[in-house]
N, C-alpha and C positions, 0 to 999 in steps of 0.2 A: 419558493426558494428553499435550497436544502442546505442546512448547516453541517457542521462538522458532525463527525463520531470519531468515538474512541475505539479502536481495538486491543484486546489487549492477548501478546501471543507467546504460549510456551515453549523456548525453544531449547533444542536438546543443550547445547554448548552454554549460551550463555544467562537463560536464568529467565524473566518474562518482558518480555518487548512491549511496550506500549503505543501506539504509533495513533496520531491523530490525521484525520484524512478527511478530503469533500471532493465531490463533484464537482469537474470545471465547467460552465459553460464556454470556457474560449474555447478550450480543445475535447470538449464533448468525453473526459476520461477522470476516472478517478483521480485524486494528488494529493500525493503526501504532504503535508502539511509540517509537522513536528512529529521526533519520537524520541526515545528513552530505552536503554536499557537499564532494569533495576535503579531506576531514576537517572541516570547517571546520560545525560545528552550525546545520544547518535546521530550519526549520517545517514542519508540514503545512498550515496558514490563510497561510504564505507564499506559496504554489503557487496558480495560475491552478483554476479549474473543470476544465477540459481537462487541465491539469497532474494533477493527483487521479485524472480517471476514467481518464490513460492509465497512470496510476502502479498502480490498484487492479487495472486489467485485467491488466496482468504480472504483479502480486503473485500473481492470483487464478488465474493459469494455472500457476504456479509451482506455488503450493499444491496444485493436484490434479493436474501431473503429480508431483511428489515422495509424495505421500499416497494417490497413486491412489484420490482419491474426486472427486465431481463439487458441486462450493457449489451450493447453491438458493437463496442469500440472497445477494444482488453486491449492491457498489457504487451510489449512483444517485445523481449530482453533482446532479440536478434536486430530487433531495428534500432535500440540502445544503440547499442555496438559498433552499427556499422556509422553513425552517428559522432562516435569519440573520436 
């Protein structure tokens, strides 16, 4: 079983984002859990398209250098989209 981790990420505009995440086994993909900017409690539907996929790409490197395995299943803010 793999628990959460924290990321924690510096962004230009608004200061350091913290963002808690796990692997799902329903849907085989990383998911955001909880996050924070400067403690102060964010969304994930607050964040831009660009914002999400350049959030998910960190998470998703994070996750396989610490796990040393490789995702098959990423992120893809295009199928967000067509989704809303």
């Amino acid at each position: 079983m793999i628990g959460t981790r924290l990321y924690y990420w510096t962004t230009k505009a608004s200061g350091v984002m913290t963002v808690e995440y796990t692997f799902s086994n329903v849907t085989n993909k990383l998911v955001v859990v909880d996050m924070s900017i400067e403690g102060k409690y964010h969304r994930w539907n607050w964040m831009s398209y660009e914002g999400r996929t350049t959030l998910m790409a960190l998470l998703e490197e994070d996750f396989e250098q610490f796990y040393g395995v490789t995702l098959t299943n990423r992120y893809d803010a295009e199928v967000e989209k067509l989704a809303a």
